[in-house]
N, C-alpha and C positions, 0 to 999 in steps of 0.2 A: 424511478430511475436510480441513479448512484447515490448515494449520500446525501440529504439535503444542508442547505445552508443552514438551516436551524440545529441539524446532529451536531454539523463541523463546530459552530455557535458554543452550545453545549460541550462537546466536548473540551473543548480548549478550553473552556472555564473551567471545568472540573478537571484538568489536568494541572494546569496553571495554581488551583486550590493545593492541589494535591503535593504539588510539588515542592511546594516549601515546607511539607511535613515530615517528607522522608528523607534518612539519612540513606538507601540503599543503593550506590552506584550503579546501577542495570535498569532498575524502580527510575531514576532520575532520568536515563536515556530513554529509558522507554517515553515515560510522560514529557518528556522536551519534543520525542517525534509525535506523540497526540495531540500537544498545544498548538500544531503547525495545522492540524485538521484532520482528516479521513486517509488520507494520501502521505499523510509524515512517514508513517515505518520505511512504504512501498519507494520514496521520495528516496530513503537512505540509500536502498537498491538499488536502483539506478545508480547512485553516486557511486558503490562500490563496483557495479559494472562498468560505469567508464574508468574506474582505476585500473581493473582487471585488464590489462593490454594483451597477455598473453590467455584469455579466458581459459584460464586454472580453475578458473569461481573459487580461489581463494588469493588472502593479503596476507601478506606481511605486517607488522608491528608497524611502519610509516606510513607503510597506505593505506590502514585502518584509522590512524592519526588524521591523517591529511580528508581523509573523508569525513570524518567527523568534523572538523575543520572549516569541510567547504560548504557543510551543510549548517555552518553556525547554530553548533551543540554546544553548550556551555558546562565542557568536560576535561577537566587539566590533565597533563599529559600522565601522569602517575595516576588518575584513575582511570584512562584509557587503558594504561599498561596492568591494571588488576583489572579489567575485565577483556582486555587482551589472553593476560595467562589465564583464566578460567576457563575460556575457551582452548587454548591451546593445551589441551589435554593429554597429548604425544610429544608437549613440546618441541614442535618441529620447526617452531617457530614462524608458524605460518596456522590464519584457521579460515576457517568455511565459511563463507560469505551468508550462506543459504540458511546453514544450520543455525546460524548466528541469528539472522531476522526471525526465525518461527520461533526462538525464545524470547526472542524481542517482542513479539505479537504479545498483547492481552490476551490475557487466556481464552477460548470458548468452548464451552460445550459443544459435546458431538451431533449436536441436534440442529447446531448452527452451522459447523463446518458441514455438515452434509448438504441445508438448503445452499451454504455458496456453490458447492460444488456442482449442485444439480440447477445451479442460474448459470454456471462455467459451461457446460455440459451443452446446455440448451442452444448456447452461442455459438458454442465450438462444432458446429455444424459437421465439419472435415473430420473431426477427430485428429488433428496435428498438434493439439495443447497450445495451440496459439490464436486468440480470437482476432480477427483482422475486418477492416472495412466489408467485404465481401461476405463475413459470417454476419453482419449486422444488417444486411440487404433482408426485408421482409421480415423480420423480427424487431426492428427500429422504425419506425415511420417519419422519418424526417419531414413527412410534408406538414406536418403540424406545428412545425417547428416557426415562432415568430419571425426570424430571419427568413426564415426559409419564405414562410406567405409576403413579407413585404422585397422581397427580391431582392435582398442584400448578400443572401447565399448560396450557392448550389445544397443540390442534395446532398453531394461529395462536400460537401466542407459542413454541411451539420453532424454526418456522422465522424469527420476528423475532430472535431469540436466534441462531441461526446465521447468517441475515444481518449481525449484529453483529458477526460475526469479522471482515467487512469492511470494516465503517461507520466511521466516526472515535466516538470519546465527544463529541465537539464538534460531529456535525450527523447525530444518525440518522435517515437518510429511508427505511430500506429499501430503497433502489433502489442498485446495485452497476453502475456502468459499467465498460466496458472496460478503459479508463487505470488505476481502481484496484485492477480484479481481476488488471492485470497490474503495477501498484506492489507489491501484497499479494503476488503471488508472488513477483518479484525478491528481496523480505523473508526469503519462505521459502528457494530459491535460497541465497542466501548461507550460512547454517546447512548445506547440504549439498555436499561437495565433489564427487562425480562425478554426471556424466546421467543416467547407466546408473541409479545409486540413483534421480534425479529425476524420469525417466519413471517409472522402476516405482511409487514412490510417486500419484503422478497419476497413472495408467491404476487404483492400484487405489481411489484415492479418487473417481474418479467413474465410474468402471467405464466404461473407455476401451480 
């Protein structure tokens, strides 16, 4: 399934290592959203989506601030503002929320992004780029699920509960779009050094 606790485990050490080596503002953001787990980058998103009121899918210079902020990143305001202006490339004083996270993602090979895409794919039943409780119907088998057999859960709340390995703590809607089911793997990604491990793992989590 998603991530395990032993990747997130992992990874946050090795971020956490990492991070007291490098001098490189973006290098630092980035590894701050790893040490929080699988879900840090995708975690930021969301934050900047509920900044976004007028869903522009882009911030301004404070509400990139204040997001960072709420996401307790350990980022002073003069190096938000250089990697502020890096992005704002047109200077319009305003940049892209979106474009901003895929260079925040650890990098992956195209061998990776294609297995996430094709476990996106598989879910996305509808084909509306958005996976929801209802795409997880028969492709999820909630009855094996420990709550599930000792009766502490409906079905409907294991698969809210597994949607939530996606979701931010900050805005659960149950619905899992592309952008963050492929933030959410980058997350994973990074905790695993070779493909070879990274396919196998995804082909056997959604039986691919």
């Amino acid at each position: 399934m998603p991530g395990t606790a032993r990747h997130d485990q992992e990874m946050s050490t090795k971020a956490r290592k990492r991070l007291s080596q490098t001098t490189d503002v973006l290098e630092r953001l980035r590894l701050q959203c790893l040490a929080k787990g699988s879900a840090g980058i995708k975690g930021l998103g969301r934050i900047f989506n509920i900044l976004d009121t007028d869903n522009s899918k882009t911030l301004d210079f404070n509400e990139f601030l204040r997001g960072l902020q709420h996401y307790a990143l350990m980022i002073n305001k003069e190096e938000a503002r250089e990697i502020f202006q890096a992005f704002d490339k047109d200077c319009s004083g305003t940049i892209d929320f979106d474009e901003f996270l895929v260079t925040l993602r650890p990098p992956m090979s195209n061998a990776r992004k294609e297995i996430i895409m094709q476990a996106f794919q598989k879910l996305n039943k509808n084909g509306s780029g958005v996976i929801t409780i209802e795409d997880l119907r028969g492709l999820y088998n909630a009855k094996y699920h420990p709550k599930y057999l000792n009766g502490d859960w409906t079905e409907e709340q294991v698969f809210k509960a597994f949607l939530d390995n996606f979701d931010s703590p900050y805005d659960k809607d149950g619905k899992v779009t592309t952008e963050e089911f492929m933030n959410y793997y980058a997350g994973v990604s990074a905790s695993i050094d070779t493909d070879v491990y990274f396919i196998v793992m995804m082909k056997n989590a959604w039986k691919l």
